[in-house]
Backbone bond lengths (Angstrom), bond angles and torsions (degrees), N, CA, C in turn:
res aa  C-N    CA-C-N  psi(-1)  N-CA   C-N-CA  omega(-1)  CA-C   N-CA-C  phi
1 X - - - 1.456 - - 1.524 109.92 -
2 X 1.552 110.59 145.59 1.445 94.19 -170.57 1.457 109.72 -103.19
3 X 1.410 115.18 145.01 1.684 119.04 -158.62 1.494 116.55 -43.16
4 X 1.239 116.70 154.37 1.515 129.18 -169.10 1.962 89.84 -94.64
5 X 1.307 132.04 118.39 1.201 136.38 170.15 1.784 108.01 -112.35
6 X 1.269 118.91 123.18 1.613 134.02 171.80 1.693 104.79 -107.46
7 X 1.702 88.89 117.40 1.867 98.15 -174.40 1.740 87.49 -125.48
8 X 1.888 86.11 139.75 1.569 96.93 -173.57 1.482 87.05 -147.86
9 X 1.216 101.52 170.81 1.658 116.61 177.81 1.850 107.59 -148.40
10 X 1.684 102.60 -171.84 1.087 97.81 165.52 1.641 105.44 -132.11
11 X 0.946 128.33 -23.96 1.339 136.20 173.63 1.859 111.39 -52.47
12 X 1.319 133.68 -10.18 1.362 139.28 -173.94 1.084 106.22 113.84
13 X 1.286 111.96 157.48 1.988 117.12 159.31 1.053 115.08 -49.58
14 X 1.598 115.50 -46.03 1.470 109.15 168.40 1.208 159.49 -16.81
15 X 1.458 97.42 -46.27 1.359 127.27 -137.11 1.483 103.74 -76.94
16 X 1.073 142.63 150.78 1.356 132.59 172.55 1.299 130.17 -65.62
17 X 1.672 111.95 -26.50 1.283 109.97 -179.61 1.586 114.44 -82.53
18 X 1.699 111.56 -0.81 1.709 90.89 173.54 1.649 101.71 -95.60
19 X 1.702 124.61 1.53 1.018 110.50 178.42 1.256 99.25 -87.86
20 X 0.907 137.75 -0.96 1.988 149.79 -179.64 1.589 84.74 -73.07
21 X 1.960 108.42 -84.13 1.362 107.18 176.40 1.167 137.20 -33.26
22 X 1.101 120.58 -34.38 1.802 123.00 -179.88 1.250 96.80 -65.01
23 X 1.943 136.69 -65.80 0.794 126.72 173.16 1.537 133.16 -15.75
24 X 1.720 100.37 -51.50 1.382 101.92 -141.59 2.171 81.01 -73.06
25 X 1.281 132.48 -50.10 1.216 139.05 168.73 1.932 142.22 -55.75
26 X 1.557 101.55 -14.84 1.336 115.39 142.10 1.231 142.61 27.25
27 X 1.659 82.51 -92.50 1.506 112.32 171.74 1.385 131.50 -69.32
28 X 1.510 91.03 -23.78 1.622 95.71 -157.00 1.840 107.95 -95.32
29 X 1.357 102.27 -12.67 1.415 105.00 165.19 1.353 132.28 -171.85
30 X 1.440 143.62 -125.03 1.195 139.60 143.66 1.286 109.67 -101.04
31 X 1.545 114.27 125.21 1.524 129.28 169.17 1.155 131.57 -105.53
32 X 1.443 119.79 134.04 1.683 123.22 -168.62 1.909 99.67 -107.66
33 X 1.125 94.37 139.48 1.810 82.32 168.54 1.317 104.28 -119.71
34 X 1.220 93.18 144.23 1.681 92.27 -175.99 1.669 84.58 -146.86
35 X 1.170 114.01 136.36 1.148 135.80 -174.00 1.560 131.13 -155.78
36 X 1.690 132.75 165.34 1.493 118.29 -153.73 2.149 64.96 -88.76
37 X 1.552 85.48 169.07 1.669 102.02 168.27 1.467 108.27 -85.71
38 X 1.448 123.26 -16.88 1.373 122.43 169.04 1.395 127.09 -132.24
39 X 0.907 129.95 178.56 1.985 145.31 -179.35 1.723 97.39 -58.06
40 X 1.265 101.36 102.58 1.606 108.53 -153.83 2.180 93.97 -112.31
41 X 1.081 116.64 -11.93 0.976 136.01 175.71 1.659 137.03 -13.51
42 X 1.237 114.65 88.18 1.543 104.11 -172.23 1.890 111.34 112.57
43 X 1.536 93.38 0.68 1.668 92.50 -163.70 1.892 98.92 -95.02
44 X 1.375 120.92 2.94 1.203 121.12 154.89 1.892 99.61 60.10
45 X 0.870 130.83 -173.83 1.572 130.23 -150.24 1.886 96.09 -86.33
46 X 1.057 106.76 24.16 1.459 111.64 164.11 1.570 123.13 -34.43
47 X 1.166 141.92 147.05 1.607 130.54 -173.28 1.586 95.51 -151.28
48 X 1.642 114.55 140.46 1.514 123.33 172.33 1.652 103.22 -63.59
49 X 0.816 113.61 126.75 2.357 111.36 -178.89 1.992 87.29 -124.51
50 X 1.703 104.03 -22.53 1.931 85.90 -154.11 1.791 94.38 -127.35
51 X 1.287 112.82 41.80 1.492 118.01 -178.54 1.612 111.54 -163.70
52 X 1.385 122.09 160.11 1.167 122.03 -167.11 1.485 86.24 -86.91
53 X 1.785 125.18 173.53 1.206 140.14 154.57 1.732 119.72 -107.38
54 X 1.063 106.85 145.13 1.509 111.27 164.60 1.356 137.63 -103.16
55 X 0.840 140.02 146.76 1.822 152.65 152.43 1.177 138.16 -67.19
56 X 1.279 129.57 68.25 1.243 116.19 -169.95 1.724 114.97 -101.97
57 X 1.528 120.52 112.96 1.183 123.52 167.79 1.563 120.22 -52.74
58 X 1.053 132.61 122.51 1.726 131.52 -174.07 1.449 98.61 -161.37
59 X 1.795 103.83 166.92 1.214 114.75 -138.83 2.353 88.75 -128.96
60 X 0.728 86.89 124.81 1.963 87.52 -172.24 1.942 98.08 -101.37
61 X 0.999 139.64 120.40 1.241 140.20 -170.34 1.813 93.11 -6.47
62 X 1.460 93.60 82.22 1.598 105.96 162.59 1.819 124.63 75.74
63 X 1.824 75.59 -11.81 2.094 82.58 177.60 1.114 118.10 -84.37
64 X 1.109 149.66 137.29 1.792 135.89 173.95 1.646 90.74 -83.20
65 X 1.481 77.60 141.28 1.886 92.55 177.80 1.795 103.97 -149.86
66 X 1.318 116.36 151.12 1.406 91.77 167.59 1.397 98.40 -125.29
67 X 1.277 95.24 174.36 1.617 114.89 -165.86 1.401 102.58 -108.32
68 X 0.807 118.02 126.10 1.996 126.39 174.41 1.881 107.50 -89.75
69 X 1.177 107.80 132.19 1.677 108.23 167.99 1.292 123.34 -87.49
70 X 1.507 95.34 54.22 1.781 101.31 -156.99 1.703 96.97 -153.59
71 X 1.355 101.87 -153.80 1.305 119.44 -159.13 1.512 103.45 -101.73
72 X 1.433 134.80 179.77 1.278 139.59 172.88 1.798 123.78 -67.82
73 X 1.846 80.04 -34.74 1.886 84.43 160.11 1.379 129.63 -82.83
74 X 1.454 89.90 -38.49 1.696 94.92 152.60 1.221 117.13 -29.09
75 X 1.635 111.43 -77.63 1.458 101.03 -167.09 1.337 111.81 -66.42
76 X 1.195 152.55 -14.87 1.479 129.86 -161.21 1.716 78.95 -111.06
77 X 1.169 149.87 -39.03 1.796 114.94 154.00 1.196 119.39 -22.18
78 X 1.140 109.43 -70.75 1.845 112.53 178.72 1.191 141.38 -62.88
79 X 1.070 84.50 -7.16 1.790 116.42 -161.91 1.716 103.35 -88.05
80 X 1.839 97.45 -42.21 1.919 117.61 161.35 1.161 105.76 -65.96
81 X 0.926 107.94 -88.97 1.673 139.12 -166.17 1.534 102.82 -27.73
82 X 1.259 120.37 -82.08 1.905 153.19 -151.05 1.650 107.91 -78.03
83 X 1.725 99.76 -48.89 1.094 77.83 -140.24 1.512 96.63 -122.98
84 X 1.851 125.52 -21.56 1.220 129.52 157.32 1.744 98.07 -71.95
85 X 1.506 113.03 -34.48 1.934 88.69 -155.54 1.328 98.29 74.19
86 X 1.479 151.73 37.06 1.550 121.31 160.42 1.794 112.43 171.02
87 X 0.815 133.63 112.15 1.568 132.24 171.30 1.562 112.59 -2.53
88 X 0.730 168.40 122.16 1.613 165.17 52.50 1.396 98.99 53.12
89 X 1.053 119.03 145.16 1.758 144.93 164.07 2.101 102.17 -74.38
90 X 1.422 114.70 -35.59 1.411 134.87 -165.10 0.958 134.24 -176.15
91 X 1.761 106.47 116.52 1.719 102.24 -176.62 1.749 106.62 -104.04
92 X 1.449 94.66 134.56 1.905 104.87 175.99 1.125 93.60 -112.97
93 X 1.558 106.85 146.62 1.744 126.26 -170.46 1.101 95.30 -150.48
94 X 1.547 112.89 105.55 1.478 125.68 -164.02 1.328 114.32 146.85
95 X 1.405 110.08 177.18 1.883 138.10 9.10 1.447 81.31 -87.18
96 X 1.179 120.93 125.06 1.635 131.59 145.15 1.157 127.32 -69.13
97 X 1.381 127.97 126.59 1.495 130.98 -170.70 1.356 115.51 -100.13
98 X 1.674 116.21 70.24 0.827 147.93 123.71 1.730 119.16 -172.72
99 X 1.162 87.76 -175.82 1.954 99.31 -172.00 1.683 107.14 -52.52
100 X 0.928 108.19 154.01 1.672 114.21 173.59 1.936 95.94 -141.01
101 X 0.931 116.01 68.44 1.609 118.76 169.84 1.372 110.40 -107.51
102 X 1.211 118.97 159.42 1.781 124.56 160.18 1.420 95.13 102.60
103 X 1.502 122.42 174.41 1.340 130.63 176.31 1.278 92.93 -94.73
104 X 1.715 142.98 3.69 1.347 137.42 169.65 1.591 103.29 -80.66
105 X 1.396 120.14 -31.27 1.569 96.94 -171.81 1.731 94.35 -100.23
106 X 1.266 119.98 -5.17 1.681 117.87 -173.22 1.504 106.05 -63.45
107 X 1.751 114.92 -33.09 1.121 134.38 166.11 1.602 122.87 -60.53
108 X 1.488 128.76 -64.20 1.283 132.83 -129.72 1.720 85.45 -109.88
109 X 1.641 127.15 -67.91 1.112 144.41 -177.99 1.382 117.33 -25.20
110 X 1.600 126.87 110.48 1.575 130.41 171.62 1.392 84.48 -59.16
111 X 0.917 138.97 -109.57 1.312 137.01 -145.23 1.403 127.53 1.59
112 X 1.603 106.57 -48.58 1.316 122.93 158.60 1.215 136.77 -71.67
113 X 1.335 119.43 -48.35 1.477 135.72 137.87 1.765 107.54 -9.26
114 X 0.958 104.70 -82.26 1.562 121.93 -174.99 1.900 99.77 -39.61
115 X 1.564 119.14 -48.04 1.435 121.06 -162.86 1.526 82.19 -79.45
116 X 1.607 139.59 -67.47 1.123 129.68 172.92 1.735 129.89 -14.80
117 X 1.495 98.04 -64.93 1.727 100.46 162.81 1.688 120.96 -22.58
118 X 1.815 102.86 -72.00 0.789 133.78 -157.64 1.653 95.60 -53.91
119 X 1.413 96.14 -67.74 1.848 101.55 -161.69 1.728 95.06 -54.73
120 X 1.024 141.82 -1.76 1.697 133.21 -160.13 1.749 80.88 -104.97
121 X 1.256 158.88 24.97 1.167 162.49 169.61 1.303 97.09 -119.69
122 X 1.494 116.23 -38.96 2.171 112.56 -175.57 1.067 79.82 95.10
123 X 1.901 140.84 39.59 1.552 101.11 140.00 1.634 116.82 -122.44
124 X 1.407 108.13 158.55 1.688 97.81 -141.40 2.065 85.58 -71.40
125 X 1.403 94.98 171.44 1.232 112.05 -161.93 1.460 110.40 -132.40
126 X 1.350 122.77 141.81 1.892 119.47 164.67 1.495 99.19 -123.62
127 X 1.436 118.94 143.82 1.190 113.09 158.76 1.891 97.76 -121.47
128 X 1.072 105.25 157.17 1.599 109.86 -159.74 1.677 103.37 -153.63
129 X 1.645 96.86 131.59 1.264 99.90 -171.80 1.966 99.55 -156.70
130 X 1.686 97.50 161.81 1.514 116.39 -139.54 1.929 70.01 -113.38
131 X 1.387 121.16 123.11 1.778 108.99 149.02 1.425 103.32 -48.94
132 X 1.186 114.20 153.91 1.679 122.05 140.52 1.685 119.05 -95.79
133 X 1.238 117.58 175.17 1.624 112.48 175.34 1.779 80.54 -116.81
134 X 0.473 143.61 -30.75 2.126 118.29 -164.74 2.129 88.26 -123.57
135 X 1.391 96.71 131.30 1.217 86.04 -174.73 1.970 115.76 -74.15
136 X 1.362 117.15 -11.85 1.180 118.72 165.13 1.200 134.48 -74.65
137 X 1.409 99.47 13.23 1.851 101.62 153.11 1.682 115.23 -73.42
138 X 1.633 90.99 -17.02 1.826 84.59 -148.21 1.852 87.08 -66.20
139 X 1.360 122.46 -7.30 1.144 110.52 -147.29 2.008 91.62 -128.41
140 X 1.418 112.71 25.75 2.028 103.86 179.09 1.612 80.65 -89.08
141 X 1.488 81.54 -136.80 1.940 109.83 -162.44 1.653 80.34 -102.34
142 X 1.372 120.51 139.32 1.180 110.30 -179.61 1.944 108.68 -126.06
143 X 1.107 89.72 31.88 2.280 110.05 174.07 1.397 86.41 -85.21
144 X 0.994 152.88 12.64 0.998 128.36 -150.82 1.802 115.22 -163.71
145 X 1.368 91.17 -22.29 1.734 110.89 -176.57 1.683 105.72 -45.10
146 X 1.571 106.38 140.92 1.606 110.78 -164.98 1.716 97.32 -122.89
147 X 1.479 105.96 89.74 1.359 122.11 166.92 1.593 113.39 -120.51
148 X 1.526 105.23 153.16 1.611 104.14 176.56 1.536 86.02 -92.90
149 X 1.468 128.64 130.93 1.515 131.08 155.51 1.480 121.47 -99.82
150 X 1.010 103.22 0.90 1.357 108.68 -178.17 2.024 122.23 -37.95
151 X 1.007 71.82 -66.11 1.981 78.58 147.80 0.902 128.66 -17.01
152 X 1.612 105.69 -77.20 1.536 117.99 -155.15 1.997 95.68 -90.64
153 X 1.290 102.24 -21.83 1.657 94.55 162.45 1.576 127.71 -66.43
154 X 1.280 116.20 -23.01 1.427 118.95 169.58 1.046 102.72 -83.43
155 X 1.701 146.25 -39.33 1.012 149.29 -147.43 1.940 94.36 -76.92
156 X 1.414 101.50 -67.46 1.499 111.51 -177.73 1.447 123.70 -69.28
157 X 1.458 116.59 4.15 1.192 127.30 161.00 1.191 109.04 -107.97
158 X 1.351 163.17 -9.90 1.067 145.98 101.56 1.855 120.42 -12.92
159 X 1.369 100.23 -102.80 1.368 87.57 177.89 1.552 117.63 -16.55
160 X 1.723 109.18 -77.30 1.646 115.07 -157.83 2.304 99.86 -51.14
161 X 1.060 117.57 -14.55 1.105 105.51 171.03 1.795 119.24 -94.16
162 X 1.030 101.64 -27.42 2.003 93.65 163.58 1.503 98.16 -90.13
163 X 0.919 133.42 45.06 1.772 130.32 169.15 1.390 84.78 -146.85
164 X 1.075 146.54 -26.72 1.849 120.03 164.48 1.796 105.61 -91.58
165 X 1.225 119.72 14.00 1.338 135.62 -172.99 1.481 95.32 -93.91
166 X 1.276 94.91 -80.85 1.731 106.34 -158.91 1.263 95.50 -114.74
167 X 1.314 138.42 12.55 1.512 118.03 166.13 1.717 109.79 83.54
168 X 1.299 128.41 -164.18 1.573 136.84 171.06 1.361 113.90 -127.77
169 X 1.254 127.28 118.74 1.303 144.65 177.54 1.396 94.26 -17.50
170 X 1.356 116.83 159.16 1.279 130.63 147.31 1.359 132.33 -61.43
171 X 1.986 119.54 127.15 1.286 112.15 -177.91 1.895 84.17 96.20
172 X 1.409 130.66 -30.83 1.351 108.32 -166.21 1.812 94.46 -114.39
173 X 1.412 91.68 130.01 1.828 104.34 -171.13 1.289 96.13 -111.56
174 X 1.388 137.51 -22.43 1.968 114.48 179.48 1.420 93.98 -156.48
175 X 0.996 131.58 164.50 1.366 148.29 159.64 1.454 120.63 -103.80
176 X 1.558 111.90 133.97 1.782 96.69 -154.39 1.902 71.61 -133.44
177 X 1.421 103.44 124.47 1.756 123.97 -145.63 1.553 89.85 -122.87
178 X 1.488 130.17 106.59 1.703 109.63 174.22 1.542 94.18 -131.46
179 X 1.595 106.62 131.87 1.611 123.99 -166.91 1.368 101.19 -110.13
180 X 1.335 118.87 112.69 1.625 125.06 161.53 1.396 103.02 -14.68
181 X 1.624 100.24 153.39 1.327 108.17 148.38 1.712 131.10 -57.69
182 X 1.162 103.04 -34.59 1.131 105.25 -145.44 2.108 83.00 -131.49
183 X 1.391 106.59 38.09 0.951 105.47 -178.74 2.117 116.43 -71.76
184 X 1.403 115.53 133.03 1.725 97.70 167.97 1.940 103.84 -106.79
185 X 1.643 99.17 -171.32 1.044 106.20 171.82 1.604 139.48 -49.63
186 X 1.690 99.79 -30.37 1.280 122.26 -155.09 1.965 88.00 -103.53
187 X 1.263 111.79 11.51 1.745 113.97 -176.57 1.370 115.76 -53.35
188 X 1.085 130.16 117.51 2.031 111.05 159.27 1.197 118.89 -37.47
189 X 1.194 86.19 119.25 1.774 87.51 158.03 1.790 127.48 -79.59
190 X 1.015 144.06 145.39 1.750 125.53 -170.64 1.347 106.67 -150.93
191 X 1.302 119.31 122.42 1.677 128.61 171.43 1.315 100.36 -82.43
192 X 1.190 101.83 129.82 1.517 116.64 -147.64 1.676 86.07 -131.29
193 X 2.058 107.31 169.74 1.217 114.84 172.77 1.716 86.83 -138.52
194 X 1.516 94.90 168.62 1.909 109.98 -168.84 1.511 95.09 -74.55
195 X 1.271 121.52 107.31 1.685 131.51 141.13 1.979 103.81 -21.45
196 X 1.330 104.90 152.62 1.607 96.43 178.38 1.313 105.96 -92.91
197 X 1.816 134.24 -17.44 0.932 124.83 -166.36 1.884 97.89 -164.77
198 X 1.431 104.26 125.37 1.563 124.65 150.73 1.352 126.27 -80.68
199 X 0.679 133.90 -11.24 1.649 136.90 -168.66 1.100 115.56 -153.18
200 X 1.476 116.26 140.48 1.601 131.38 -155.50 1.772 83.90 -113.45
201 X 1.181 101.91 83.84 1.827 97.13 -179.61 1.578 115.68 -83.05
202 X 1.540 91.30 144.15 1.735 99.13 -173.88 1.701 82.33 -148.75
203 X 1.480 79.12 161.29 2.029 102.84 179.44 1.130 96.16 -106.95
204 X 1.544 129.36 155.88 1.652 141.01 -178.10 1.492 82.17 -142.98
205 X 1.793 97.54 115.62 1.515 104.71 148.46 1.559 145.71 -83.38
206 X 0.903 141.95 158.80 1.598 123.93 -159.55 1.569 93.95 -161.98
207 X 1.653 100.99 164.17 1.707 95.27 176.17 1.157 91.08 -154.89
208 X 1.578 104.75 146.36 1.591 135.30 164.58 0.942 112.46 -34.45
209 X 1.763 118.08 156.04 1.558 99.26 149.90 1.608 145.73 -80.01
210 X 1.409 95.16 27.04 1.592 119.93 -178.04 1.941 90.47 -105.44
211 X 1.254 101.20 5.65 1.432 80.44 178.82 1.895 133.75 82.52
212 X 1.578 98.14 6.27 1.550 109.47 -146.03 2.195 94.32 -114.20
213 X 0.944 108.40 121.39 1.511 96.01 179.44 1.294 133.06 -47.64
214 X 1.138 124.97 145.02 1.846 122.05 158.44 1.761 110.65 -132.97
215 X 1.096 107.45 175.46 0.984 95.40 -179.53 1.882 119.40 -155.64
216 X 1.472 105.98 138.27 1.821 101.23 -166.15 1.775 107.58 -100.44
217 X 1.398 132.52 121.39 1.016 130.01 -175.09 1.362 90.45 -93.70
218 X 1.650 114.21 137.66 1.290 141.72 -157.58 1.880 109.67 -155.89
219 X 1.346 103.84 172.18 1.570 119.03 156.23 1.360 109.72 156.37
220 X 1.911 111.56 165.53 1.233 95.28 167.25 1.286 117.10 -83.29
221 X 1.885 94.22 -165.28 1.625 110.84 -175.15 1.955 93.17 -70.22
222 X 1.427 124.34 147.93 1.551 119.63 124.61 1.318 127.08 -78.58
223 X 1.410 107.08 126.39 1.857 116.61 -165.87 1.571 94.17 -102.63
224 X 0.901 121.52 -21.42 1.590 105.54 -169.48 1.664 113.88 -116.47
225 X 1.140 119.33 116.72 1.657 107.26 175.63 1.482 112.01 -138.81
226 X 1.028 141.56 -133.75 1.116 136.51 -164.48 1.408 110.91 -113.85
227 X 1.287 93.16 146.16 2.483 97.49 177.68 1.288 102.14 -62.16
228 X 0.942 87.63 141.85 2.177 106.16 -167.15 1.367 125.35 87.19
229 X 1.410 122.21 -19.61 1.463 130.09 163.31 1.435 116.23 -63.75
230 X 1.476 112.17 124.70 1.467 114.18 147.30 1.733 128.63 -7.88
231 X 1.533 99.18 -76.75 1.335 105.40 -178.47 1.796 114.02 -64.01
232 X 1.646 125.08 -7.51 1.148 126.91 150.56 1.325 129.17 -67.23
233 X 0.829 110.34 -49.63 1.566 131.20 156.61 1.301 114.53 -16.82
234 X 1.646 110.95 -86.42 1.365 128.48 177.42 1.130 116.82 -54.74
235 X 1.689 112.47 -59.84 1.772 112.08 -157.71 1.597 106.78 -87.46
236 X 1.426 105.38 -21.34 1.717 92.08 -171.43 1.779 98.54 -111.37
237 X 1.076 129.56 -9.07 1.290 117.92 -169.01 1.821 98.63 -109.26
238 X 1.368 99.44 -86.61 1.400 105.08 159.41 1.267 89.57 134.49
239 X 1.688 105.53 43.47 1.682 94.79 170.46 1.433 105.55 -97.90
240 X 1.639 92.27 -163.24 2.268 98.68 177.76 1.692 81.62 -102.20
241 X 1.152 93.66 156.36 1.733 128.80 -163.98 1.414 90.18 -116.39
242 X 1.189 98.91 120.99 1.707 99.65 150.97 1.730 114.18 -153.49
243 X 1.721 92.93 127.72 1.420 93.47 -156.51 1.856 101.90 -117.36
244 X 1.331 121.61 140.45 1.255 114.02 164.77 1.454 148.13 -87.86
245 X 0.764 107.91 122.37 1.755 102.13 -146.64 1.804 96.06 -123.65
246 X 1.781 89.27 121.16 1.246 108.59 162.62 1.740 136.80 -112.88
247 X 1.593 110.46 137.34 1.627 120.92 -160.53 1.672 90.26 -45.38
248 X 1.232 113.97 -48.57 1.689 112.36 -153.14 1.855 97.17 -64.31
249 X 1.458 110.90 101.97 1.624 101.80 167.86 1.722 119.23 -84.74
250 X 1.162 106.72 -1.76 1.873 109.18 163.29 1.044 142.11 -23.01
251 X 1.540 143.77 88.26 1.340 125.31 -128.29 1.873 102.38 -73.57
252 X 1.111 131.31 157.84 1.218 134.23 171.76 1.625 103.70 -79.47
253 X 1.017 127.48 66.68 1.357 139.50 160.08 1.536 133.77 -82.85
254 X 0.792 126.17 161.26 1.792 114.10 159.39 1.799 91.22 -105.63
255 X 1.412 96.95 118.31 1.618 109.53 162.21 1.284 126.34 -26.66
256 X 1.411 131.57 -56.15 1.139 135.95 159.52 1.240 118.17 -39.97
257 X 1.426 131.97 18.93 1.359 119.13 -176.49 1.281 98.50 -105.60
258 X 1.515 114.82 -15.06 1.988 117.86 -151.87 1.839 78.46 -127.58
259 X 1.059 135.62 9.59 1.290 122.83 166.96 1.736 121.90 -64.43
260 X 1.193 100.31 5.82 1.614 92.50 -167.27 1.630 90.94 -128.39
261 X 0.992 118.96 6.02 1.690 128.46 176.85 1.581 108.91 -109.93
262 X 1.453 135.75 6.74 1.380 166.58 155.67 1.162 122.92 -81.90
């Protein structure tokens, strides 16, 4: 039988980069899309607990996909549960149009969220993502976004086919995959570890015209971090990142170290 594949995103069903993703997986089996119905972005492994969900049957240049009225975990809940009836062989969460590096987006990012879900069932997981060059792409209409992916479709069809091959090492639950912009064929590839920080965050205050504050949380990119980091990888080299990422966040300690803080 040929493998059961679950493709989700966070950017919408829409979005161009999961019609990139579907591509890049195709071949390798039968694919369900299940996806939020909108720009779900930034909501990190968030889940509906205090609202009903929806179903929407829709059609992606000719693919049936449905659209969830929910979140990225949402959809790949439903996506098991509703709407396959049955575990998946592989969940792809992607191509996201922009970077997901650092332990800041491992946190915040549906995209990841969504591969997180997945691997907490034991089934192996990719999350996959496109750099941008201006960070306000990550945030137009993205039906429409004008990237060559070609790349990152060989790239994630590779991988996603030695991961329905041989599975993911032990200790490793998703693979979190981020492809230059301006990535070619002949790109490095680099096993990478999570940078501690992408973003140089600062608050910008602002006021109504009542005079009353609000306020926009912002910052720039960090371009430079350390050899072997993700965010080295991408911003200073300009290779593909691929990092392994495991559910258990437990620090690898010997206990006795925090015994005197008890």
């Amino acid at each position: 039988m040929a493998p059961k594949i679950l493709l989700t995103n966070d950017d919408g069903v829409y979005a161009a980069g999961i019609r990139a993703a579907y591509r890049s997986v195709a071949d390798l089996g039968d694919v369900t899309i299940s996806a939020p119905a909108m720009q779900q972005s930034g909501v990190g492994r968030s889940i509906s607990i205090f609202e009903p969900l929806r179903i929407n049957k829709t059609n992606i240049d000719g693919i049936t996909a449905y659209a969830v009225g929910g979140t990225p975990t949402d959809s790949v809940i439903l996506g098991i549960f509703t709407i396959m009836k049955q575990m998946p062989d592989l969940v792809l969460s992607g191509f996201n149009i922009g970077e997901n590096i650092s332990t800041d987006t491992i946190t915040t990012s549906g995209t990841i969220g969504a591969a997180l879900e997945a691997a907490s069932y034991g089934i192996p997981a990719i999350a996959a993502s496109i750099q941008v060059t201006e960070e306000g792409a990550k945030f137009d209409d993205l039906r429409d976004y004008q990237h060559d992916f070609e790349v990152g479709i060989k790239v994630i069809n590779k991988i996603a086919k030695n991961v329905l091959k041989h599975g993911l090492p032990d200790n490793v639950d998703l693979l979190n995959v981020n492809i230059p912009h301006f990535a070619e064929n002949d790109t490095e590839i680099e096993i990478t570890r999570l940078a501690r920080k992408i973003f140089k965050t600062s608050v910008q205050e602002r006021h109504d015209p009542r005079g009353r504050p609000y306020y926009w949380i912002d910052g720039d990119l960090v371009r430079e971090e350390e050899e072997g980091t993700d965010v080295n990888a991408i911003m200073q080299k300009g290779h593909i990142s691929i990092t392994p990422i495991s559910l258990d966040a437990t620090s690898p300690i010997d206990f006795s170290d925090i015994e005197h803080l008890v």
